[in-house]
TORKOL-4160 file (C-alpha; in steps of 0.2 Angstrom, whole numbers, padded with zeros to 4 digits, m for minus):
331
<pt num="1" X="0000" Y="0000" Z="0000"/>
<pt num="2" X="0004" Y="0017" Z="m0004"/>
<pt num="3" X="0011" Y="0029" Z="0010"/>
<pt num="4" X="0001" Y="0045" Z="0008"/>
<pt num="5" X="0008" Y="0061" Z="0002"/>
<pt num="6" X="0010" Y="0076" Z="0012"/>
<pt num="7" X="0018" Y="0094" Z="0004"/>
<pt num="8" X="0021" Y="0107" Z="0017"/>
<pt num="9" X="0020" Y="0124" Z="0010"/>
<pt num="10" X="0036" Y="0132" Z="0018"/>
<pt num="11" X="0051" Y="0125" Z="0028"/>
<pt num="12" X="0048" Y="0118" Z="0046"/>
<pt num="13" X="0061" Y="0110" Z="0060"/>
<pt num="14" X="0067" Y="0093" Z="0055"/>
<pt num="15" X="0060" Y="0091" Z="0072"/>
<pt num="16" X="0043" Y="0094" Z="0070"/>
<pt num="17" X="0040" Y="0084" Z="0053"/>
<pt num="18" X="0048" Y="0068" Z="0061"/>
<pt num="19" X="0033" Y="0059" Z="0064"/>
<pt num="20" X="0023" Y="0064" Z="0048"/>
<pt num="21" X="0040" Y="0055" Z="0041"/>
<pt num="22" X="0035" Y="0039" Z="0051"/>
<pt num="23" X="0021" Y="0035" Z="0040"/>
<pt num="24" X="0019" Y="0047" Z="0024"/>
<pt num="25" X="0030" Y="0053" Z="0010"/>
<pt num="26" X="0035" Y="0073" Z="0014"/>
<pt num="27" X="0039" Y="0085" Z="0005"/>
<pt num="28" X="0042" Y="0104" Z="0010"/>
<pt num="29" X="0045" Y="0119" Z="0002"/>
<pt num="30" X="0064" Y="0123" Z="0004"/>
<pt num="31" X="0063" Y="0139" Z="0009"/>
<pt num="32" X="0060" Y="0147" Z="0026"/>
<pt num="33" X="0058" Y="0167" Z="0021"/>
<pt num="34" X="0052" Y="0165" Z="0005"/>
<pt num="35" X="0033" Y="0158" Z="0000"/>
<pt num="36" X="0028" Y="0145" Z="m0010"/>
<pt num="37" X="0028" Y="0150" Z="m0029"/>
<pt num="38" X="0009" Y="0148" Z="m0036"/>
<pt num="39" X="0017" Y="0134" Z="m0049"/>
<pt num="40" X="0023" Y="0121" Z="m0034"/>
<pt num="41" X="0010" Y="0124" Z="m0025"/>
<pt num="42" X="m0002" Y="0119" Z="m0038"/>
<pt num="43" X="0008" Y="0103" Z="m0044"/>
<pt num="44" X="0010" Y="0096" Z="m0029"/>
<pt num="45" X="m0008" Y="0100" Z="m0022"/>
<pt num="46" X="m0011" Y="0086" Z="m0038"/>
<pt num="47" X="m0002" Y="0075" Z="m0028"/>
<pt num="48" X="m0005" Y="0079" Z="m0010"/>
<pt num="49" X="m0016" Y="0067" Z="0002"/>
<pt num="50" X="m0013" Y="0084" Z="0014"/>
<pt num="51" X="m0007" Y="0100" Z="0014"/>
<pt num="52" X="0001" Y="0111" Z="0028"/>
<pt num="53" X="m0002" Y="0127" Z="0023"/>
<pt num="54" X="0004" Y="0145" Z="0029"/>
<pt num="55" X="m0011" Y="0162" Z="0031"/>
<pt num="56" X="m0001" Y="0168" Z="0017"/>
<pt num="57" X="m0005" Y="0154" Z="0006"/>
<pt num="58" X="m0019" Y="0156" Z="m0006"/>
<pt num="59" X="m0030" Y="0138" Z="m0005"/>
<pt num="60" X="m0043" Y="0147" Z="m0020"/>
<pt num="61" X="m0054" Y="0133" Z="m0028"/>
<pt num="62" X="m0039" Y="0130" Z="m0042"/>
<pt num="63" X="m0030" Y="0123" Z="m0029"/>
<pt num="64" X="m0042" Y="0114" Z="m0020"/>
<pt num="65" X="m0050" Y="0107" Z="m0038"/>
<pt num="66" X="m0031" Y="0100" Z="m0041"/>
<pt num="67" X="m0030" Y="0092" Z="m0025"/>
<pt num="68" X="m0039" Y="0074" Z="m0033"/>
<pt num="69" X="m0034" Y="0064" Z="m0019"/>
<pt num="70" X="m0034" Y="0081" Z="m0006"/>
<pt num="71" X="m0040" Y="0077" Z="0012"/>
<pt num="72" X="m0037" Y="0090" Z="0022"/>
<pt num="73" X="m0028" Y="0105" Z="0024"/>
<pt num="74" X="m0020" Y="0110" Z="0039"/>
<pt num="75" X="m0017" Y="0130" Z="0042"/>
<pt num="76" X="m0004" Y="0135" Z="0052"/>
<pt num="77" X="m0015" Y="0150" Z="0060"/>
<pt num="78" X="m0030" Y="0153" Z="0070"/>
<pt num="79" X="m0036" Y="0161" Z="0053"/>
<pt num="80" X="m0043" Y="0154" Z="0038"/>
<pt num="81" X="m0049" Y="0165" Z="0027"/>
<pt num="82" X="m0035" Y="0162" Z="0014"/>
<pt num="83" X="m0044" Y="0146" Z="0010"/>
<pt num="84" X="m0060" Y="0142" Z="0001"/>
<pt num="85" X="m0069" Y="0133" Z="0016"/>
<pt num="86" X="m0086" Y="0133" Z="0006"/>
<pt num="87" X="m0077" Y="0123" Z="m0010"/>
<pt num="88" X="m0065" Y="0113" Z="0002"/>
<pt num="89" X="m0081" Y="0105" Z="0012"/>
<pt num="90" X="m0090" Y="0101" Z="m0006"/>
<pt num="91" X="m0075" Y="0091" Z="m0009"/>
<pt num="92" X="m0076" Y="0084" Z="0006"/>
<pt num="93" X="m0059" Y="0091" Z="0012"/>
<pt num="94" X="m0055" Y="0095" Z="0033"/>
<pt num="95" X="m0049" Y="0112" Z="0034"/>
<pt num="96" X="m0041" Y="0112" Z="0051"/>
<pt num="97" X="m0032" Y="0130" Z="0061"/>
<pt num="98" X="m0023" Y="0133" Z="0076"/>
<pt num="99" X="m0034" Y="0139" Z="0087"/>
<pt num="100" X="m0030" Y="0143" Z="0107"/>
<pt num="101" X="m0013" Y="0140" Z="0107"/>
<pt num="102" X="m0009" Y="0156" Z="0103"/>
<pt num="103" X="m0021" Y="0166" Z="0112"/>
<pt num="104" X="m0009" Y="0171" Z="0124"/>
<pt num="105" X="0005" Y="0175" Z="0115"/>
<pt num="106" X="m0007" Y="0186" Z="0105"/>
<pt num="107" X="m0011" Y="0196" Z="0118"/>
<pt num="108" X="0005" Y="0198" Z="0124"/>
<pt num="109" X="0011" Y="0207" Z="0109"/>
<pt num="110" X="m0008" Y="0214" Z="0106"/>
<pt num="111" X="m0003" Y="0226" Z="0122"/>
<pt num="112" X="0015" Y="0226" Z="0121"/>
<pt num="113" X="0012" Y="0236" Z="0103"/>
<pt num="114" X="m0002" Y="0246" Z="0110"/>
<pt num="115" X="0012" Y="0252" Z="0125"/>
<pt num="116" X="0025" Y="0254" Z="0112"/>
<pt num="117" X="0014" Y="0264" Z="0103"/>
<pt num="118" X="0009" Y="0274" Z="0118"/>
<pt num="119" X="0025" Y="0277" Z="0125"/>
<pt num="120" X="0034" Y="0282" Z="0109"/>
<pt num="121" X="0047" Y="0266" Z="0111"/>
<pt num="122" X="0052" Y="0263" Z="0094"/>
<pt num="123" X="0054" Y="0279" Z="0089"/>
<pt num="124" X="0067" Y="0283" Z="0107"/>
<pt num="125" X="0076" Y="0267" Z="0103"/>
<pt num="126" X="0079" Y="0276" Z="0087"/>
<pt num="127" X="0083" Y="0292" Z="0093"/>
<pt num="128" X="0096" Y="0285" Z="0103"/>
<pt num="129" X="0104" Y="0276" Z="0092"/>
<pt num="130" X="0104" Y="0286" Z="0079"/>
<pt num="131" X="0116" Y="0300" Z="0091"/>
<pt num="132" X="0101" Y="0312" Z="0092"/>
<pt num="133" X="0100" Y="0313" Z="0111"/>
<pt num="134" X="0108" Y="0326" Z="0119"/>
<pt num="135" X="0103" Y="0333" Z="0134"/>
<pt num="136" X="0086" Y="0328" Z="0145"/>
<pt num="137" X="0071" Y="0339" Z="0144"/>
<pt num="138" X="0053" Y="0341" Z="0149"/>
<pt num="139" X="0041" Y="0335" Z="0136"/>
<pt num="140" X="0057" Y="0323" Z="0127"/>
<pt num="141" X="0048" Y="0310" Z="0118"/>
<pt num="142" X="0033" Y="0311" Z="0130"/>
<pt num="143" X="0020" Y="0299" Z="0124"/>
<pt num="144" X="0002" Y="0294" Z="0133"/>
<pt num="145" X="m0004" Y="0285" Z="0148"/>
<pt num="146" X="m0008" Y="0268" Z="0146"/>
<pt num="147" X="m0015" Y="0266" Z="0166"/>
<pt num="148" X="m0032" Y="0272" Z="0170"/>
<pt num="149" X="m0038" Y="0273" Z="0153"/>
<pt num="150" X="m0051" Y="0268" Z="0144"/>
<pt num="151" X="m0047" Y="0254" Z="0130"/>
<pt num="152" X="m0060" Y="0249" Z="0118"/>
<pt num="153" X="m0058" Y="0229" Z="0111"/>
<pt num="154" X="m0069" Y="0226" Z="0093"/>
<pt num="155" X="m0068" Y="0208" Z="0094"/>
<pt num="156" X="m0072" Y="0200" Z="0112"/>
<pt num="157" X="m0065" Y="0181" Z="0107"/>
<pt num="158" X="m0053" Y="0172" Z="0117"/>
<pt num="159" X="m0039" Y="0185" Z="0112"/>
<pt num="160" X="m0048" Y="0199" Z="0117"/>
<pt num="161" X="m0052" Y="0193" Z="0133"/>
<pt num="162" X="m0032" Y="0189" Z="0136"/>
<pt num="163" X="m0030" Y="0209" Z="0131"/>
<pt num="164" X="m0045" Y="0213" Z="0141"/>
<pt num="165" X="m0037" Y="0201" Z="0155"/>
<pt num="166" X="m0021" Y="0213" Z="0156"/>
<pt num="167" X="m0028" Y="0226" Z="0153"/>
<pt num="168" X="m0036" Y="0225" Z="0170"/>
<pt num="169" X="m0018" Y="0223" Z="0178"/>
<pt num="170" X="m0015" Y="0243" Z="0170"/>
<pt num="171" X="m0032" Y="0249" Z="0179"/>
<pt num="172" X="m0039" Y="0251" Z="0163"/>
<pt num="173" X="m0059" Y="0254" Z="0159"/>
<pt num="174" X="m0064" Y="0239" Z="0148"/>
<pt num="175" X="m0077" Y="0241" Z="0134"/>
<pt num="176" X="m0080" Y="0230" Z="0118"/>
<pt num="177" X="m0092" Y="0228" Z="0104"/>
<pt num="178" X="m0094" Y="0208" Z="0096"/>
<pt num="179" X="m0107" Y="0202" Z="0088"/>
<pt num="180" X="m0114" Y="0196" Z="0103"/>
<pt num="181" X="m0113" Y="0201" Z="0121"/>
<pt num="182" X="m0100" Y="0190" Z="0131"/>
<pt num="183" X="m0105" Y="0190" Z="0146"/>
<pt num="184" X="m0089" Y="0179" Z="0154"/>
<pt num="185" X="m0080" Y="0193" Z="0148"/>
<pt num="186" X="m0092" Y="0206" Z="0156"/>
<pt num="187" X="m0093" Y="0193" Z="0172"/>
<pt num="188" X="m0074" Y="0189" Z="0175"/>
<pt num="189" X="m0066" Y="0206" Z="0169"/>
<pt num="190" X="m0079" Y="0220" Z="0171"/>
<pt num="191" X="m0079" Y="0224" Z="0153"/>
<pt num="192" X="m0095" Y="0235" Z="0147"/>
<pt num="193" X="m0103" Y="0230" Z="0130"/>
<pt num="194" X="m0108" Y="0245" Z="0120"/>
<pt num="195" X="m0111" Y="0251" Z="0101"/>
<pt num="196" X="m0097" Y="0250" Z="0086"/>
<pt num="197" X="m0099" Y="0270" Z="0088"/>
<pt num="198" X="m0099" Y="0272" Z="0105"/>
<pt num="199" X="m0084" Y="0263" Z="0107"/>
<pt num="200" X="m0075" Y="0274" Z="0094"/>
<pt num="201" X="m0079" Y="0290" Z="0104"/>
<pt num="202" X="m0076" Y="0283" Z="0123"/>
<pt num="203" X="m0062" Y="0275" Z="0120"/>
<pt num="204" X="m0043" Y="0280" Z="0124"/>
<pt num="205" X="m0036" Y="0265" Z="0114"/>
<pt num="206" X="m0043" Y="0255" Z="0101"/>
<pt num="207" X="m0040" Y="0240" Z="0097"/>
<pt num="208" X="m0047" Y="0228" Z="0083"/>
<pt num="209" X="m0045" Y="0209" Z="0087"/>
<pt num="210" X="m0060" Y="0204" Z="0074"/>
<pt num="211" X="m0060" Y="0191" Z="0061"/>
<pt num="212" X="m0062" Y="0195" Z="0042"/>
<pt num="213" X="m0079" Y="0194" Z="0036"/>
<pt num="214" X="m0088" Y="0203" Z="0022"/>
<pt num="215" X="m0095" Y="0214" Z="0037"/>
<pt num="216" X="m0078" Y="0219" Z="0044"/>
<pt num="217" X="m0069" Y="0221" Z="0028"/>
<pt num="218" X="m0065" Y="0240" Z="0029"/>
<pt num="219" X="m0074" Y="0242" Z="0047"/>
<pt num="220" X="m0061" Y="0257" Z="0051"/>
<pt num="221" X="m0063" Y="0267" Z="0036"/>
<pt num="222" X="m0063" Y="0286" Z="0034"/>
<pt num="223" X="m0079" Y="0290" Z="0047"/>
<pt num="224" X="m0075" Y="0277" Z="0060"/>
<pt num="225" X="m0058" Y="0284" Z="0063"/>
<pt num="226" X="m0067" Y="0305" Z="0063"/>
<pt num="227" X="m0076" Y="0297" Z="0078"/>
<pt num="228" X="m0062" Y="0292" Z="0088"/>
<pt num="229" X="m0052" Y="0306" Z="0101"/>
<pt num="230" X="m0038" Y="0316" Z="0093"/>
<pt num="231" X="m0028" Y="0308" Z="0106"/>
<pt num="232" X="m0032" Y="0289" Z="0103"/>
<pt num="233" X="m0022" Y="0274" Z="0097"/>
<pt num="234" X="m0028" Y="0262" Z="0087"/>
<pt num="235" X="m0020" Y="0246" Z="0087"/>
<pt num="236" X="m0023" Y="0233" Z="0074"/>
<pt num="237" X="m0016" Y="0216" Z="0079"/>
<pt num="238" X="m0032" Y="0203" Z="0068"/>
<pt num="239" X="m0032" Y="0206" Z="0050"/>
<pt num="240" X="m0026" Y="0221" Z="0037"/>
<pt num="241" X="m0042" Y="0222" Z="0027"/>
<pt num="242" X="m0051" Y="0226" Z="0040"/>
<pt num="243" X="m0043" Y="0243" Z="0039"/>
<pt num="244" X="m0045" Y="0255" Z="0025"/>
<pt num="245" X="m0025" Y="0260" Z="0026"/>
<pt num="246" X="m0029" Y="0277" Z="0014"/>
<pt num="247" X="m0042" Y="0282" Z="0027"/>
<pt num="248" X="m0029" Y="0276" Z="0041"/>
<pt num="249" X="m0016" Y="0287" Z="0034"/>
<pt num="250" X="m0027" Y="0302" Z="0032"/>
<pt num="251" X="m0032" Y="0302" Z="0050"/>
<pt num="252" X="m0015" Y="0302" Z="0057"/>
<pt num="253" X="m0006" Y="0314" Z="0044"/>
<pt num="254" X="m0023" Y="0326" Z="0050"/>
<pt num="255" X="m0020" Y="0324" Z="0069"/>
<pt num="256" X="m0038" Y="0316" Z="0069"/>
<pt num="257" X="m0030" Y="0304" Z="0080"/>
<pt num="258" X="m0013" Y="0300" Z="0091"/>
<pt num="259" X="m0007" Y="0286" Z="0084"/>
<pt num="260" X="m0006" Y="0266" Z="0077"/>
<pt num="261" X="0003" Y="0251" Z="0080"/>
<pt num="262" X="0001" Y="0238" Z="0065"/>
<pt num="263" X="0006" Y="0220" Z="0067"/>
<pt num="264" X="m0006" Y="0217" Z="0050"/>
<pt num="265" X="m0007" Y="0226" Z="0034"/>
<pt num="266" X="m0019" Y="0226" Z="0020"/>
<pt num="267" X="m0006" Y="0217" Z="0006"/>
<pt num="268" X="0010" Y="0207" Z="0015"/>
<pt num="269" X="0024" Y="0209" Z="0018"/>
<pt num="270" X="0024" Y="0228" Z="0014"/>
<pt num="271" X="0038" Y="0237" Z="0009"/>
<pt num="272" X="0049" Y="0253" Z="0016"/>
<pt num="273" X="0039" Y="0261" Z="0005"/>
<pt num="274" X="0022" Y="0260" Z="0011"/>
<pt num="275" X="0017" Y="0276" Z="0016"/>
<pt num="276" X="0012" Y="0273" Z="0033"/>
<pt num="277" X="0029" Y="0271" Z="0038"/>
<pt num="278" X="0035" Y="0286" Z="0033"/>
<pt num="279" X="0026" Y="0292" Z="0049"/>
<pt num="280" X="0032" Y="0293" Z="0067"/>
<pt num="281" X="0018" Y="0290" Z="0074"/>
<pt num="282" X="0016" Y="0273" Z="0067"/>
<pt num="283" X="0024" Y="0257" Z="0075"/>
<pt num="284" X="0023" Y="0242" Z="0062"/>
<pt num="285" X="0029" Y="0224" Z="0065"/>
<pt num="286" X="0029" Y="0211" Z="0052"/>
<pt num="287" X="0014" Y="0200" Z="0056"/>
<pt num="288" X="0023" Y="0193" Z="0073"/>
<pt num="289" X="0006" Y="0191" Z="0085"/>
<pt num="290" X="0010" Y="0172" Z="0088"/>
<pt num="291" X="0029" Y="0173" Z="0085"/>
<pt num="292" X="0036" Y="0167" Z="0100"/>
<pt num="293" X="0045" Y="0150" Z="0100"/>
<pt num="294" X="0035" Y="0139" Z="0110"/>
<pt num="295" X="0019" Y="0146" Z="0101"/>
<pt num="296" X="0025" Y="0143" Z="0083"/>
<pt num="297" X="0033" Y="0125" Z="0087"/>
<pt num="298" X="0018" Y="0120" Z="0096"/>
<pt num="299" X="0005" Y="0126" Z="0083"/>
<pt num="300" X="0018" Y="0115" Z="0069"/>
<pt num="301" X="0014" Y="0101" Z="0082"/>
<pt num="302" X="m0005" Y="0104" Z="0081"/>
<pt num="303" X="m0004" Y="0103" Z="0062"/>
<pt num="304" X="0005" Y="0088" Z="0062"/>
<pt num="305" X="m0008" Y="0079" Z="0072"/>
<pt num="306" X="m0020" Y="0087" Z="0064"/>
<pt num="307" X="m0016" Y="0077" Z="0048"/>
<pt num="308" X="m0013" Y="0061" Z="0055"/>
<pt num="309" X="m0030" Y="0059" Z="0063"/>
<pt num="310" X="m0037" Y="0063" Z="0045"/>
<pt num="311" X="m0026" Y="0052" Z="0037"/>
<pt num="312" X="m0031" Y="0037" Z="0048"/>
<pt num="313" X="m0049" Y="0041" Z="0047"/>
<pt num="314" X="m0053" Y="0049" Z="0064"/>
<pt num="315" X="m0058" Y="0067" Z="0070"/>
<pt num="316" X="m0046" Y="0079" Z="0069"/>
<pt num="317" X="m0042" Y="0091" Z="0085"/>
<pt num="318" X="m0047" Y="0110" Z="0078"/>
<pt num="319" X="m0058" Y="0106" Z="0064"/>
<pt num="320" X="m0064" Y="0123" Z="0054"/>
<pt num="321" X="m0079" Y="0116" Z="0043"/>
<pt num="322" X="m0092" Y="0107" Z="0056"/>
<pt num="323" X="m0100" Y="0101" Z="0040"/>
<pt num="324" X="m0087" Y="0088" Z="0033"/>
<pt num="325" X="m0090" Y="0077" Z="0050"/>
<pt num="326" X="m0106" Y="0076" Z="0046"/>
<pt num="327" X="m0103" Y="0075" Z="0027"/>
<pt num="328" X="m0091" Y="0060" Z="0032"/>
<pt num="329" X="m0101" Y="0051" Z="0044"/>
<pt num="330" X="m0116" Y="0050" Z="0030"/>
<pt num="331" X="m0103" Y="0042" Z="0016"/>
């Protein structure tokens, strides 16, 4: 019999491949920096049983139609909306993510950026090492106060509860708007549900944790931030197109508010040319909200099994499409 084939879309620890080795024929992408070209990808999803797939992979319905003997694929994110879920479950193909795991380590860069961001961090390292500091005075780099303020969380998941959770530890006010009340997180860390609008214009530091849907695409556009305070931060640690970055651009260069931290952008990776880094008042980071060595190796890990439950015919862990179980128990 046949060992299954399983491609890997960018370059993991020997490590953690190990014991997909033990029973399936690997391949991986050789590179670690550099993504997949559309060309492999679409050959070897011909051949592929499963595929481990990165957010910045794009798993569109050509992909999924080549994938004839395609089972499941195995995102390395909490996200997933780089794949086609709707044509993957018609195929009958598990999409799986990596939910959990990285909820803390999220939040910990979720408010480290919103700190740097308030306390003008990135911009005094750079200031010191680029010779400029001279003497001490008053107002030198003086950014805002993080304690006692208001923060404003669109997206009350699991990750903004972590935020929401530290952000208790800084005496901060908590309000959200979901969807949906939470009430645990209303319960367990006196956070206030309120209006999308209300939250713009209360709020001290906002900060957008919400999936990408049709509905959020572009949720901070030109108006949202005109209802914020001239002296908010908006902090955007979930998804680039939830932002429209013209609009975000505008409103800083106009003082209509303080400032941003970015670890997402609309189009990734941008370059040094993106006009939102020409500002000081911008803090970016390359897409680094789950980048913390235990996190990355244990999602690879949750991956991995992920694909061998499927492959041997059981349930995987974190299963995105509810509708392939049921789709499977039927055949």
């Amino acid at each position: 019999m046949n060992k299954p084939y399983i491609f890997i879309t960018r370059k993991l620890p020997d490590t953690i491949i190990e014991r997909l080795q033990s029973f399936a024929e690997v391949k991986m992408w050789p590179y670690e920096d550099v993504p997949v070209t559309r060309e492999v990808l679409l050959e070897e999803a011909k051949k592929a049983d499963a595929l481990l797939t990165m957010l910045s992979d794009c798993i569109d319905k050509e992909v999924i139609e080549a994938g004839q003997n395609l089972k499941i694929i195995a995102n390395l994110a909490v996200g997933f909306d780089n794949i086609d879920i709707t044509f993957a479950t018609e195929r009958r193909i598990a999409v799986c993510n990596t939910p959990d795991i990285l909820t803390d380590t999220t939040a910990d860069l979720t408010f480290a950026l919103l700190l740097a961001t308030a306390r003008r961090l990135v911009e005094a390292a750079e200031f010191v090492k680029a010779g400029e500091w001279k003497s001490w005075s008053p107002l030198l780099l003086a950014g805002y106060d993080v304690h006692h303020k208001t923060i404003g969380i669109v997206g009350m998941g699991k990750i903004g509860q972590a935020v929401a959770k530290r952000a208790t530890g800084f005496d901060m006010n908590i309000l959200y708007h979901n969807r949906s009340r939470n009430e645990e997180a209303e319960q367990m860390l006196g956070a206030t549900y309120c209006s999308f609008d209300e939250l713009l214009k209360q709020s001290d530091f906002v900060v957008c944790l919400t999936p990408l849907t049709d509905e959020t695409r572009h949720l901070f556009d030109k108006e949202a931030f005109k209802k914020m305070k001239k002296t908010a931060i908006f902090v955007n640690a979930s998804r680039g197109p939830v932002v429209d970055e013209d609009a975000l651009y505008e409103a800083l260069v106009n003082g209509e508010i303080a400032g941003a931290g970015l670890d997402v952008f609309y189009k990734e990776p941008i370059d040094a040319t993106h006009p939102l880094l020409t500002l000081k008042n911008v803090v970016a980071l390359p897409h680094i909200g789950s980048a913390s060595m235990e996190t990355r190796l244990a999602m690879m890990e949750l991956c991995c099994r992920n694909i061998m439950l499927v492959l041997n015919g059981e349930k995987p862990e974190t299963l995105v499409n509810k509708e392939w179980l049921r789709e499977t128990k039927r055949c």
